[in-house]
C-alpha positions, 0 to 999 in steps of 0.5 A, spaced: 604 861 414 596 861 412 592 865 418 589 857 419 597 855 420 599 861 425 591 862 428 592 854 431 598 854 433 597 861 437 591 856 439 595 851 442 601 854 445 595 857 450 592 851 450 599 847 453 600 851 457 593 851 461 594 843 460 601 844 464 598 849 470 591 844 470 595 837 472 600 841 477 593 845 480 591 836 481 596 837 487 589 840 491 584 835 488 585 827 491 581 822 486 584 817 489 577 812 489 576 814 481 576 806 479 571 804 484 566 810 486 562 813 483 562 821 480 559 826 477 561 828 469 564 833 472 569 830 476 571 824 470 573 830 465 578 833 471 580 826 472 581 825 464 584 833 462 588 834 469 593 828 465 596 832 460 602 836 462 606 831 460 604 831 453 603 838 453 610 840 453 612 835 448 607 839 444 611 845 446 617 841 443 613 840 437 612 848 436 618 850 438 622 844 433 617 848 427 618 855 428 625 856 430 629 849 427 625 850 421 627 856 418 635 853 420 634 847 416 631 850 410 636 855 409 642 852 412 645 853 405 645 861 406 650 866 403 650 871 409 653 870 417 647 868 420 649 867 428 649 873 431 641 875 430 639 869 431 643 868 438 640 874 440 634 872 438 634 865 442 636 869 448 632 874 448 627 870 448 629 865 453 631 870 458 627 876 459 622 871 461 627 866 465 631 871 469 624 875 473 620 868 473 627 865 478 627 872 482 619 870 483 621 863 484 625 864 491 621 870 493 615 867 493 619 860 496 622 864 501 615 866 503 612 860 503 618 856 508 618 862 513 611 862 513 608 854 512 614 850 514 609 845 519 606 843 512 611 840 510 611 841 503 618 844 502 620 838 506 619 834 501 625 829 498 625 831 492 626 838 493 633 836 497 638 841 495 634 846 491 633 852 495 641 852 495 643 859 491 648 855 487 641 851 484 639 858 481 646 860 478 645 852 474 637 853 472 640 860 469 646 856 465 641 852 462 643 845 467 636 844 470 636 836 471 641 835 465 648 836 470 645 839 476 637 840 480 633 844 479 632 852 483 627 852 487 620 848 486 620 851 479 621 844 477 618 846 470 624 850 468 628 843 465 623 844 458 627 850 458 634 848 458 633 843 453 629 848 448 636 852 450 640 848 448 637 845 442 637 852 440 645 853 441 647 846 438 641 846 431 645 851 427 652 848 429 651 842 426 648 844 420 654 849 419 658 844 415 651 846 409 653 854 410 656 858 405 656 864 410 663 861 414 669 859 412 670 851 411 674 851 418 669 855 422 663 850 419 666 844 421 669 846 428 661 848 429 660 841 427 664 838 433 662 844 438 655 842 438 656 834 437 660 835 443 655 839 447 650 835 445 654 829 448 655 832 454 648 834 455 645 826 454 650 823 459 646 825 465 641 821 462 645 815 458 649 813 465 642 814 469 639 809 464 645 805 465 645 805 472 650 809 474 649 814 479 652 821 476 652 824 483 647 830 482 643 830 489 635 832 486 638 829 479 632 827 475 635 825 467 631 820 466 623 822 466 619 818 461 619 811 463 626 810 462 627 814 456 632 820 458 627 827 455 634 831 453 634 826 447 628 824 446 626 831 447 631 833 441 628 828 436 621 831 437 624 838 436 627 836 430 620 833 428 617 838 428 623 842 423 621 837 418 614 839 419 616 846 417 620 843 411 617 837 408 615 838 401 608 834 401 603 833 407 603 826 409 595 826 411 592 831 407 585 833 410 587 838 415 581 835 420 584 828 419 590 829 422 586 833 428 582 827 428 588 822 429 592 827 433 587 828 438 585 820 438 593 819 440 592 823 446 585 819 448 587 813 446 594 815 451 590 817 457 585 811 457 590 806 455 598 807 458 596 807 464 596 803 471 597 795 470 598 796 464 604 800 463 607 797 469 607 791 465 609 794 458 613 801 460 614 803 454 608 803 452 609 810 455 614 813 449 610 809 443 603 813 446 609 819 446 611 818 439 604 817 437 602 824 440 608 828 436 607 824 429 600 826 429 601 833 432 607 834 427 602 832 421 596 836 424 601 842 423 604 839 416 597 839 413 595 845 416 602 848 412 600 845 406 592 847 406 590 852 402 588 857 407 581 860 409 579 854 415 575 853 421 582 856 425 582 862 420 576 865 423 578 864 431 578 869 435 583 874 438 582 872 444 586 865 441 592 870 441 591 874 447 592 868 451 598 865 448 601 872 448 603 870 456 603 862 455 610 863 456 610 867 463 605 863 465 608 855 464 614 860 467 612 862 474 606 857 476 610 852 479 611 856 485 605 859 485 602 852 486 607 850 492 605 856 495 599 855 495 599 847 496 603 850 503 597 856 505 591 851 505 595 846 508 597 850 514 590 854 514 586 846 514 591 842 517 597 838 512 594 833 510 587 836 508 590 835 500 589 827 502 581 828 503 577 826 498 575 833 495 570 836 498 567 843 494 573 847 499 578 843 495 574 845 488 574 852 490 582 852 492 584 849 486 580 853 481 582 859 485 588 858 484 589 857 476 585 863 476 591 867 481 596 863 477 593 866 469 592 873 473 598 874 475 602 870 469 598 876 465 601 882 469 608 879 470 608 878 461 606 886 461 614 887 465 617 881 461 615 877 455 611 883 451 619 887 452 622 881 448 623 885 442 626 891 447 631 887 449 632 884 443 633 890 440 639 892 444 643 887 443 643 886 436 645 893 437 651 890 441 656 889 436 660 882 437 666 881 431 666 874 430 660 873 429 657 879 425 662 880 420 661 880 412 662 873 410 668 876 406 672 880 413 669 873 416 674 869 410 680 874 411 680 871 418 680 864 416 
């Protein structure tokens, strides 16, 4: 990939998650009279960009389709076992991050219910059920909001368990175009993840259907009625093509930033209010509009010549994107606690008031707490993946590191 190609996408995955953290930081800001007051600049442009969590983690879908489904579709004919490093590889990754950010999750919950329980933040009926210890044990297997609730007030975690299992499933059913595996090992791996995949949308298609799945917390269905591990699946499939298409479809790489960018403006000012509780659906066509128009800003990118506007960026770009993972991964419950410190210090409605210089001051301290602490947690974890990966690629595991001759003799 050119510099521009992979300087941008460093870019966007900071960018993503600095959008996340800024709409759940909005818990503390109440602008419930932007319609019919006045403001100043300042609070317009909170208003507008505190709204974009949503589409950034499709753009993290986006991305993650790229760089990892891509590399599976263009080699899905490969001669040589694959499974083993590429497992070892999505697991690491997950993981080494996941496991300390769930250790977090209940120790900073814990303190916030003992310490804060008159707010009545962790009381609230969505958070029915999570603080059970069994909801951890579903969060490290990859169930959050598919089979099970979620872990805590770490309600961000359900992206992973897609991505995961997106992860898993991809190379399955590519598996009948690879020469690697003998003929039965391909198409038992096709059945293996058709069902996986199956088992996973049900959540989502009874919940869309009415029927109660009978999962207290469950929430399957999460974009106006179109079940996210699906949808989610399409995107993320997008995005590989992006990474194999043979011709751009917009050619100027500022062109496609141009559309992409009118996608996320159109979306917010137009998919709302009156007008999507009209038409509902507009909320899934802006989502297609948003991921067609990043996924052709990354095919242009892909195919420009290189030595663009991003190949000039900065460090810094990388810097930040380096610990994106670990700061989506461990601000939720920072935001809860501190949603619960200010509430029990000015009163449990204090959120409530129209916000006053106190409530701009809570807010951007705590995104600034959450990136502070989301670097140094990134030290002990996301910057030790490659340790961790490299220790079980050192594990063996027979079935799936065999020659693709020892792998035919057992056939």
């Amino acid at each position: 990939m050119t510099k521009d190609l992979t300087n941008f996408i460093a870019m966007a995955r900071w960018v993503a998650a600095f959008a996340v953290l800024v709409g759940h930081a909005g818990v503390l800001i109440n602008i419930s009279d932007i319609m019919v007051a006045p403001h100043g600049p300042g609070v317009y442009a909170w208003w507008f960009l505190a709204a974009f969590s949503h589409q950034a983690v499709l753009v993290f879908f986006v991305i993650s389709g790229f760089l990892v489904g891509g590399p599976l579709l263009r080699d899905r004919a490969r001669a040589k076992p694959f499974l083993h490093e590429y497992f070892v590889d999505r697991f690491s990754r997950i993981y080494v991050v996941m496991v300390p950010a769930l250790v977090f999750t209940f120790v900073i919950d814990s303190v916030g219910r003992a310490a804060f329980p008159a707010t009545g933040v962790y009381d609230a009926p969505f958070f029915a059920s999570v603080f059970e210890p069994i909801q951890y044990l579903w969060t490290l297997l990859q169930q959050q909001h598919l089979w099970a609730a979620q872990a805590g007030t770490n309600g961000p975690l359900w992206s992973l368990a897609c991505e995961m299992w997106y992860y898993i499933t991809f190379p399955l059913l590519l598996l009948p175009f690879c020469a690697a595996y003998p003929r039965s090992w391909r198409f038992a791996g096709l059945a293996v993840g058709a069902a996986l995949v199956a088992l996973l949308a049900a959540p989502e298609i009874m919940a869309t259907s009415g029927v109660d799945v009978g999962v207290r917390g469950l929430m399957p269905v999460m974009n106006n009625g179109v079940g996210m591990f699906l949808f989610g699946y399409g995107v993320w499939m997008l995005g590989a093509l992006a990474r194999v298409a043979p011709r751009p479809g917009v050619k100027s790489v500022w062109i496609a930033l141009g559309l992409f960018l009118a996608a996320l403006a159109v979306t917010r000012l137009a998919v709302r209010g009156p007008i999507l509780a009209a038409h509902p659906y507009l909320s899934a066509l802006g989502d297609l509009c948003v991921v067609a128009t990043f996924a052709l800003l990354l095919l242009a990118l892909r195919h420009a010549p290189g030595g663009g506007v991003f190949s000039r960026l900065g460090p810094i770009h990388w810097r930040l994107s380096d610990f994106s993972y670990s700061l989506y991964a461990t601000h939720a419950p920072l935001v809860f606690f501190v949603w619960a410190a200010v509430g029990g210090i000015f009163g449990r409605d204090w959120f409530k008031a129209l916000p006053t210089p106190a409530h701009w001051l809570a807010a951007f301290g705590l995104m600034l707490a959450a990136l502070g602490f989301a670097y140094a947690f990134s030290r002990v974890t996301e910057a030790r993946t490659k340790e961790l990966r490299d220790f079980l690629r050192a594990a063996r595991v027979p079935l799936l590191r065999r020659d693709a001759a020892a792998v035919r003799a057992l056939d």
